[in-house]
C-alpha positions as CSV (number, residue, x, y, z in Angstrom):
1,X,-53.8,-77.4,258.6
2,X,-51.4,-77.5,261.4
3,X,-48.7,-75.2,263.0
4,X,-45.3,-76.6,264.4
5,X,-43.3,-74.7,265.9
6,X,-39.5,-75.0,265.4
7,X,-36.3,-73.8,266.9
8,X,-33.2,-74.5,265.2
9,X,-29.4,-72.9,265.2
10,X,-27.5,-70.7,263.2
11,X,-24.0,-70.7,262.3
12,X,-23.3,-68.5,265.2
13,X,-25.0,-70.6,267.7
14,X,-28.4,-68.7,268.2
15,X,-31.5,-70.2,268.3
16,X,-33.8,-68.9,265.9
17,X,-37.9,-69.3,266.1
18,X,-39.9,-70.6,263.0
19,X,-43.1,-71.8,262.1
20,X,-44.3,-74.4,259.9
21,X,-47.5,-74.3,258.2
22,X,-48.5,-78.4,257.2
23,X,-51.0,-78.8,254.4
24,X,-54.3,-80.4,256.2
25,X,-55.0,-84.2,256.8
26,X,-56.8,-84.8,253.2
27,X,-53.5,-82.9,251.1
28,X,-50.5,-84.8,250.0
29,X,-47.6,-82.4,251.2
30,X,-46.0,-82.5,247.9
31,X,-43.0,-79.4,248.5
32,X,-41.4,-77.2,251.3
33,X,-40.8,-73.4,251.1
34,X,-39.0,-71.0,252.5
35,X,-40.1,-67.7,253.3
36,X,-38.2,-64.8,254.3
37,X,-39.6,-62.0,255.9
38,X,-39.2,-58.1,254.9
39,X,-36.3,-56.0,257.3
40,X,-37.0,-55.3,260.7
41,X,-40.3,-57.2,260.4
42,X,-40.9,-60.9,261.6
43,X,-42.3,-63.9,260.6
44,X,-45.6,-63.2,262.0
45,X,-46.7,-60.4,259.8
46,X,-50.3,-60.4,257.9
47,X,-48.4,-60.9,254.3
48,X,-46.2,-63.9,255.8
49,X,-48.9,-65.3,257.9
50,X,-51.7,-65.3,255.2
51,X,-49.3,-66.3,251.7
52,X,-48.1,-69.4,254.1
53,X,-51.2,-70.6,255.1
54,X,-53.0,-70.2,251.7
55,X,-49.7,-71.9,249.7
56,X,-50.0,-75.2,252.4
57,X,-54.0,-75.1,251.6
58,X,-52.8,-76.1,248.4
59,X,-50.1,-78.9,249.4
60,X,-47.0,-76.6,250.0
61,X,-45.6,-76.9,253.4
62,X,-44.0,-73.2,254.2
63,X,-41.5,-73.1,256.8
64,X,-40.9,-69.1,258.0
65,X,-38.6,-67.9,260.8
66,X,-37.4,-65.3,262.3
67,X,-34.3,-63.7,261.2
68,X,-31.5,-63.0,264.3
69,X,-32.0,-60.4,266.6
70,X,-35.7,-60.0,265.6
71,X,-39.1,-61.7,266.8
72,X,-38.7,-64.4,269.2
73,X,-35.0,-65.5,267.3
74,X,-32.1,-65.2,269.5
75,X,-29.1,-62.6,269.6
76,X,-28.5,-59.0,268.7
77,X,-30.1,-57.2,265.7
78,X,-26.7,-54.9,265.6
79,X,-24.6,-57.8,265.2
80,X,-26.5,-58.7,262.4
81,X,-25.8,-58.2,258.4
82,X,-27.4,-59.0,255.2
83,X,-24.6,-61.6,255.1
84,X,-25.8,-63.2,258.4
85,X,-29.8,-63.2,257.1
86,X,-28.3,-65.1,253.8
87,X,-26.4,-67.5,256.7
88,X,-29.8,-67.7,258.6
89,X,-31.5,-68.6,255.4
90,X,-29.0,-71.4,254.9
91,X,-29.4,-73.0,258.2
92,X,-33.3,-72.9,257.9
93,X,-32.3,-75.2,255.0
94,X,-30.5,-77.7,256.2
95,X,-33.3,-77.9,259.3
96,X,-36.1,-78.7,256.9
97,X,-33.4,-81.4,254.9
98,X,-32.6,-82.6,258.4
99,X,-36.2,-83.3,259.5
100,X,-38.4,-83.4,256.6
101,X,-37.2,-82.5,253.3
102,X,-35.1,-79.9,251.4
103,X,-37.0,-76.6,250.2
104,X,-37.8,-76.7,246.9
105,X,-39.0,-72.9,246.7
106,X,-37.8,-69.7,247.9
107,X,-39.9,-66.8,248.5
108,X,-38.4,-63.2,250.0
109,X,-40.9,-60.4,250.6
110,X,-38.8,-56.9,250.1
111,X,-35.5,-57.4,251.9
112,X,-36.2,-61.2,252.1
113,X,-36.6,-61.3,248.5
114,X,-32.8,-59.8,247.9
115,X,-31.6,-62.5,250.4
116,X,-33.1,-65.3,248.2
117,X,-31.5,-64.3,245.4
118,X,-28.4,-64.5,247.5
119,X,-28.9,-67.6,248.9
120,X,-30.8,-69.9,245.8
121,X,-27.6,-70.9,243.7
122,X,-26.0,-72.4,247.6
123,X,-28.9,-74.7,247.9
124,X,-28.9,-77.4,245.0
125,X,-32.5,-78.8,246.2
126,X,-34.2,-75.1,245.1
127,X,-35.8,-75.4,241.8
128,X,-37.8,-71.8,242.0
129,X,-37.1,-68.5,243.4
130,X,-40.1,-65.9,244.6
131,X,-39.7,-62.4,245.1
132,X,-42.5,-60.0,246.8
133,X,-41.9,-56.0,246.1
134,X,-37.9,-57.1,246.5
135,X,-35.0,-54.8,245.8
136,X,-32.7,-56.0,243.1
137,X,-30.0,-55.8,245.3
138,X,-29.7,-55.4,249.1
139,X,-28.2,-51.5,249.2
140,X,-31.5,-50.4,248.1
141,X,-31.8,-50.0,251.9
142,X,-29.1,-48.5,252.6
143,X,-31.6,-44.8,252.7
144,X,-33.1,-45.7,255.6
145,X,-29.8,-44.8,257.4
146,X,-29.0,-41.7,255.7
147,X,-30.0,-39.0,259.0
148,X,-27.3,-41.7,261.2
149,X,-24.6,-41.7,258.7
150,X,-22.6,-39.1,260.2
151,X,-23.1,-41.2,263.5
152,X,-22.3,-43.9,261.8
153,X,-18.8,-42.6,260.4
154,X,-18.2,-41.2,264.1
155,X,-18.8,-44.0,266.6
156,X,-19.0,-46.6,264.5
157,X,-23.1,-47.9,265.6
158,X,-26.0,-45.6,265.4
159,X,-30.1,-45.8,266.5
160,X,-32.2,-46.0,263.3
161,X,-35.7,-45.7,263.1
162,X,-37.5,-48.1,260.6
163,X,-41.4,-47.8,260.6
164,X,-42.3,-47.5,264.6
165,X,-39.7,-49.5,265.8
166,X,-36.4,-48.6,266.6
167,X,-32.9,-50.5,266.3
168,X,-29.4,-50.1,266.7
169,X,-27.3,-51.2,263.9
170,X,-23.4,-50.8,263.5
171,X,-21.2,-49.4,260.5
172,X,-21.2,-53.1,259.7
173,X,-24.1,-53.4,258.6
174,X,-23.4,-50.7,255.8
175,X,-20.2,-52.3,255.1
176,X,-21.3,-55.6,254.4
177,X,-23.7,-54.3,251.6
178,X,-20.9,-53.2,249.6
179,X,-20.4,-56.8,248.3
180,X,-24.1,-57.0,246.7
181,X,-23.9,-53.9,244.9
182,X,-24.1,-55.7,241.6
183,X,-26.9,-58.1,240.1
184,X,-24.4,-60.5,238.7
185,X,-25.8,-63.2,241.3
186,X,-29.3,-63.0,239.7
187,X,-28.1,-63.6,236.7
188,X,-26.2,-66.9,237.6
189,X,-29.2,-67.8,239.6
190,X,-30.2,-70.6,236.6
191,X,-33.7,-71.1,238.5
192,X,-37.2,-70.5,237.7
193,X,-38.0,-67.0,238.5
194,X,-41.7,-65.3,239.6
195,X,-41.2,-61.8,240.7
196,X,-44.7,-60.0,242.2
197,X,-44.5,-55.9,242.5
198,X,-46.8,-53.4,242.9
199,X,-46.1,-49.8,240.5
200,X,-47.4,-48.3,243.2
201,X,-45.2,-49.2,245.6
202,X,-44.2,-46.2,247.6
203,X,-41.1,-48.4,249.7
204,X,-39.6,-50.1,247.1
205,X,-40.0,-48.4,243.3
206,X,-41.2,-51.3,240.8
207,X,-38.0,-49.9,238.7
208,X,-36.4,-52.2,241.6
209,X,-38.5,-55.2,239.7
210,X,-37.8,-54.3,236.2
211,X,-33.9,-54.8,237.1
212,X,-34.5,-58.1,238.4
213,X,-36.2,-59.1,235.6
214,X,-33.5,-57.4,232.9
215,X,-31.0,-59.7,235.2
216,X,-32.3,-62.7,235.2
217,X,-32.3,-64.8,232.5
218,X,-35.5,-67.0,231.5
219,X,-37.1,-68.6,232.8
220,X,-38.5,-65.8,234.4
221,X,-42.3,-64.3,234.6
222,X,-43.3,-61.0,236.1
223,X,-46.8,-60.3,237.7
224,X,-47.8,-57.0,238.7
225,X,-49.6,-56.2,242.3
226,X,-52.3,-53.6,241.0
227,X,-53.2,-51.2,243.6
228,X,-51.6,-53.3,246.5
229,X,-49.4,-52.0,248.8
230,X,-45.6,-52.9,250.2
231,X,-46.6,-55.0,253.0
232,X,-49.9,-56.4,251.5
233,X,-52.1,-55.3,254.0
234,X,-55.2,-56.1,251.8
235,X,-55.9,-59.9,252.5
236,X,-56.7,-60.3,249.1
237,X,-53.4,-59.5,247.6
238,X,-51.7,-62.2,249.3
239,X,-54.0,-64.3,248.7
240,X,-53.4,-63.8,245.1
241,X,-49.8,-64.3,245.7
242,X,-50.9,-67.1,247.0
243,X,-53.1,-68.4,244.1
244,X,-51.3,-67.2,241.1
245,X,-47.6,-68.2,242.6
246,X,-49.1,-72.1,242.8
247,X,-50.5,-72.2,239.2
248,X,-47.0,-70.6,238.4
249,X,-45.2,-73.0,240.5
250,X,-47.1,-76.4,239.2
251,X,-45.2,-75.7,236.0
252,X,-41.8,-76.3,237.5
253,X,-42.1,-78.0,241.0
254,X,-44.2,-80.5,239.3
255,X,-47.1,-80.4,241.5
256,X,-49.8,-83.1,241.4
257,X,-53.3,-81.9,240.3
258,X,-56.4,-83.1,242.7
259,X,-59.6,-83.0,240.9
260,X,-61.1,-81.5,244.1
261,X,-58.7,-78.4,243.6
262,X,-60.5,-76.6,241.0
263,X,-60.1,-73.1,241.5
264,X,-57.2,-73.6,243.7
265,X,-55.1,-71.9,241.2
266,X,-53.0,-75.3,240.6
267,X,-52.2,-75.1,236.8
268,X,-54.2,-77.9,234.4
269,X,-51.9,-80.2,231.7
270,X,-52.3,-78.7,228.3
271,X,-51.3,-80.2,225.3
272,X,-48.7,-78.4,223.1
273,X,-49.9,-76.2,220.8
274,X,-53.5,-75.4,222.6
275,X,-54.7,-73.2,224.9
276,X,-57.3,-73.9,227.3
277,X,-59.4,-70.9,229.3
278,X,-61.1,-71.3,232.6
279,X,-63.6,-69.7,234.8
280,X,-62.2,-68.5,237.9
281,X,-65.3,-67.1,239.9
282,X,-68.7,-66.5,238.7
283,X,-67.9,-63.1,237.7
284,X,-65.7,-62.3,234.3
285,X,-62.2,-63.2,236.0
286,X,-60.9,-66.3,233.7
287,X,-57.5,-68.2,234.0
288,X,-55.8,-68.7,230.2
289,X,-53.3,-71.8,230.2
290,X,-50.5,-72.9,228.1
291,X,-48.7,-76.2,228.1
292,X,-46.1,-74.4,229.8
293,X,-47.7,-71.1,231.3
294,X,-50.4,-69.3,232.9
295,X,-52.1,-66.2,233.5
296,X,-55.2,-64.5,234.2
297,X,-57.9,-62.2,232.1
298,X,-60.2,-60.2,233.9
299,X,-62.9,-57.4,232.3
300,X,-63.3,-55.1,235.1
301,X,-61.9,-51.5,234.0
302,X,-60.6,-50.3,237.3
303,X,-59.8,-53.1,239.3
304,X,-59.3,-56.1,237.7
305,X,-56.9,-59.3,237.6
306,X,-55.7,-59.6,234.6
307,X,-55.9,-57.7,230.9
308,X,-59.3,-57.7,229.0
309,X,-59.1,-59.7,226.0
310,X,-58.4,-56.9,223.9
311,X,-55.2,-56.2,225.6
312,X,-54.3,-59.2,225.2
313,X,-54.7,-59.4,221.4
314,X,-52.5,-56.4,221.4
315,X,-50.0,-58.0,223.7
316,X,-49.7,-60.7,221.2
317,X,-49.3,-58.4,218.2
318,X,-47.0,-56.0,220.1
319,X,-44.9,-59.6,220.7
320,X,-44.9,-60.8,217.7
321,X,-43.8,-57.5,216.0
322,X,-41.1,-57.3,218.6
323,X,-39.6,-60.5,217.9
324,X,-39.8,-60.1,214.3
325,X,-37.8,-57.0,214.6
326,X,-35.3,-58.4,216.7
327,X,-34.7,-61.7,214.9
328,X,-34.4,-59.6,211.6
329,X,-32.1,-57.0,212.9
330,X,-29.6,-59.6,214.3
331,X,-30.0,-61.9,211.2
332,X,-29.2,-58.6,209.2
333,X,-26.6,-57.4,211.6
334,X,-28.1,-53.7,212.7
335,X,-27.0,-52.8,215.5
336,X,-30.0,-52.7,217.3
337,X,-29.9,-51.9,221.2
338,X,-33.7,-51.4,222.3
339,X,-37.0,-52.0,220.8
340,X,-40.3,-50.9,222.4
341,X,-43.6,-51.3,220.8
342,X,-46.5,-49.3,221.9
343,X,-50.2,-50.2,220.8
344,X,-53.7,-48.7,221.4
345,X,-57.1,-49.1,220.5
346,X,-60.7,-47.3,221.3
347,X,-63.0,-50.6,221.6
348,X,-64.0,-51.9,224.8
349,X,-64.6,-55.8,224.8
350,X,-67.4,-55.3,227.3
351,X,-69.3,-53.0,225.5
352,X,-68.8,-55.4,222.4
353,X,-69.1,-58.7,224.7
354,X,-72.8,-56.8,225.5
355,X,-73.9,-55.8,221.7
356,X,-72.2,-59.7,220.4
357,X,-75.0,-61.2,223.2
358,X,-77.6,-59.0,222.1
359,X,-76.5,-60.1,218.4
360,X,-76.2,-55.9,217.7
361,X,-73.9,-56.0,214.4
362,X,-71.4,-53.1,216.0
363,X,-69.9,-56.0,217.6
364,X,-66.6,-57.0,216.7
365,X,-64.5,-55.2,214.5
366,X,-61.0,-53.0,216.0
367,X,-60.9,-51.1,212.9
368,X,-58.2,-49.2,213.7
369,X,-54.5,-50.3,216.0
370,X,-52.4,-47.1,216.5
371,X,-49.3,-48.2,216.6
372,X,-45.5,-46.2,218.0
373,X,-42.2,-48.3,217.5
374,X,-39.0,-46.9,219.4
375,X,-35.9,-47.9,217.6
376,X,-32.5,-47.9,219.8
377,X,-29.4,-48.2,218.3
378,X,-27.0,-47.0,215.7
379,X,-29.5,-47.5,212.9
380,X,-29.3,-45.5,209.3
381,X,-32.2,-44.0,208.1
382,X,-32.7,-47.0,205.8
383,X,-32.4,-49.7,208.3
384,X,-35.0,-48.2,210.4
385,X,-37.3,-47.6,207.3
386,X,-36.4,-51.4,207.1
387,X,-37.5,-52.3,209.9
388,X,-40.6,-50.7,210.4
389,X,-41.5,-52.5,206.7
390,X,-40.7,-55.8,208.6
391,X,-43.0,-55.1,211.6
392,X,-46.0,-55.0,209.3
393,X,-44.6,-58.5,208.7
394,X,-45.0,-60.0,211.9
395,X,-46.6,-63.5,212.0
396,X,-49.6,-61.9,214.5
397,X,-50.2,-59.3,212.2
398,X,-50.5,-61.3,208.9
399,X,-52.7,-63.7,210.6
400,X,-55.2,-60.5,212.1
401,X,-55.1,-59.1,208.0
402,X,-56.0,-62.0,206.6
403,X,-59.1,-63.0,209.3
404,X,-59.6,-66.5,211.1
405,X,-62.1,-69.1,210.8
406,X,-63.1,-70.8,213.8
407,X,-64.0,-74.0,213.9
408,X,-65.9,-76.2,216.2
409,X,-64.5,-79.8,216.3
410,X,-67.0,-82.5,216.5
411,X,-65.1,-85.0,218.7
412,X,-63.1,-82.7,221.3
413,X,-59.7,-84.2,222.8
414,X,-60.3,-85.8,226.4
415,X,-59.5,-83.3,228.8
């Protein structure tokens, strides 16, 4: 792979510092990114460095700068706003148009993911938007400043400390913020959306995520960050931002598959109406495709990638019951707000997996699903005993009561 450095200007003139990471000799580039850094940091931090590298491995040329005032970028930090790191986002755009071709992805770790959103619906060449542990809107860090707000009222420009570093920042800065204090610009955003967020994020809460998400409008996917932390200091998280945002990515950049890639994460063609599983290491981890998505299954208890199979079976029941009681509470015309459906069981697929490969015949059989339905809304008594009738109705559930036959097929479609 190679480096380049570039320098480009701003609207204001300064001369801002990037890097480009180049997929190596023997991969197509096929897309550019953009990657905006979190606040204060810089485009040389572990998350940036490692995500940029690992996405051009895989044919994705990744173009990361420094925003002004910060790194080795030109001009004041004070002077700056979240306005001017929308502006700086902007200009990095029309650079990579200029000299090699128009980003087709966005990708904002933390504050850089709240400028993305900002920025995706001014640049018609963006087909998908990435966020990292982002705030849903850019006031989020606005707490960060509360010990210097009296300063800030007083004189107007205050010191600020943000991790080890200090900075100077003016009542600007504050001011500016007040024009993103809605979501309404992810909601126009009307590109494909991936957001990545750890719950135990301890910078930015992954309630920040979940109002992202109830913004946006589809499609949009969510994939949570277990155990990682804000600034994904673990090299293996970012590299599975890395891995899962390319398989994600394939769907709707349109990314060539190389046959030398397996394992890359790049997403396989699927026909419509299968499914198609795949080993992902040598382990249990296993990647589960759709004709138009992907995700992961994994059967480690504490640590692992993805839900056991098990979950998953009651993900799919929990959907389907879901969707039955939304369709038939809007066909009916309840006034149904919220609906959350909680399920549990006590089998462990690994201790099955075990006693199915020793052909034990405890293998097998859930018995019993405990189920909890929350109803919202101004429902009567008999329109909620009507929908809870309904949810026993749900296509999943129907299809568990009345078993499955599996059938080998003699002749299997060419893969």
């Amino acid at each position: 792979m190679a480096r380049i450095k570039l320098d480009f200007q701003n609207t204001e003139g300064h001369t801002l510092a990037g890097l480009l990471e180049t997929p190596p000799a023997d991969v197509d580039t096929q897309r550019y990114a953009l990657f905006a850094h979190c606040f204060t940091c810089g485009k040389d931090i572990a998350a940036a460095s490692r995500i940029s590298r690992a996405l051009a491995a895989r044919g994705i040329a990744v173009l990361r700068f420094d925003f002004t005032g910060l790194g080795n970028s030109d001009g004041d930090f004070a002077n700056t706003s979240f306005t001017s790191n929308v502006q700086d986002l902007l200009a990095a755009a029309r650079m990579l148009e200029a000299q090699y071709q128009a980003p087709s992805l966005l990708i904002g770790h933390s504050l850089g993911g709240a400028a993305v959103l900002a920025a995706a619906h001014r640049l018609d060449s963006v087909e998908a938007v990435v966020t990292i542990a982002a705030p849903a809107t850019p006031g989020h860090v606005e707490h960060l400043f509360s010990g210097a707000r009296g300063e800030l009222e007083a004189r107007g420009e205050a010191e600020v400390q943000v991790g080890r570093k200090r900075f100077r920042i003016r009542r600007q800065f504050l001011d500016d913020l007040a024009q993103y204090a809605d979501a309404e610009h992810i909601r126009r955003l009307k590109r494909a959306l991936l957001i990545f967020h750890s719950p135990v994020d301890e910078i930015v809460s992954i309630e920040e995520a979940a109002k992202i998400y109830r913004a946006a409008l589809h499609p949009k996917s969510f994939i949570s960050l277990c155990q990682a932390d804000h600034m994904l200091t673990n090299r293996e998280d970012s590299e599975y931002v890395a891995e899962t945002l390319v398989a994600w990515a394939s769907r709707y950049l349109g990314l060539r598959r190389h046959a030398e890639e397996a394992g890359s994460g790049t997403a396989p063609l699927v026909a419509a109406g299968e499914v198609k599983v795949t080993e992902r290491n040598e382990g249990l981890l296993r990647g589960l495709y759709g004709e138009r998505h992907q995700l992961l299954a994994d059967e480690a208890r504490d640590a692992g990638l993805g839900p056991d199979p098990y979950e998953l079976l009651l993900m799919a029941l929990g959907a389907s019951m879901s969707m039955t009681l939304r369709a038939c509470a809007t066909e009916a015309g309840m006034t149904l707000d919220d609906v959350e459906v909680h399920l549990r069981q006590e089998r462990a697929h690994a201790d099955d997996r075990q006693a199915a490969c020793a052909e034990a015949a405890s293998a097998g059989r859930l018995g019993q699903i405990r189920r909890r339905v929350l109803l919202t809304g101004h429902l009567s008594d008999a329109e909620r005993a009507e929908l809870m009738r309904l949810a026993d109705r749900s296509p999943v559930q129907q299809a568990l009561a009345a078993g499955v036959q599996v059938v080998d097929e003699s002749d299997p479609p060419d893969q």
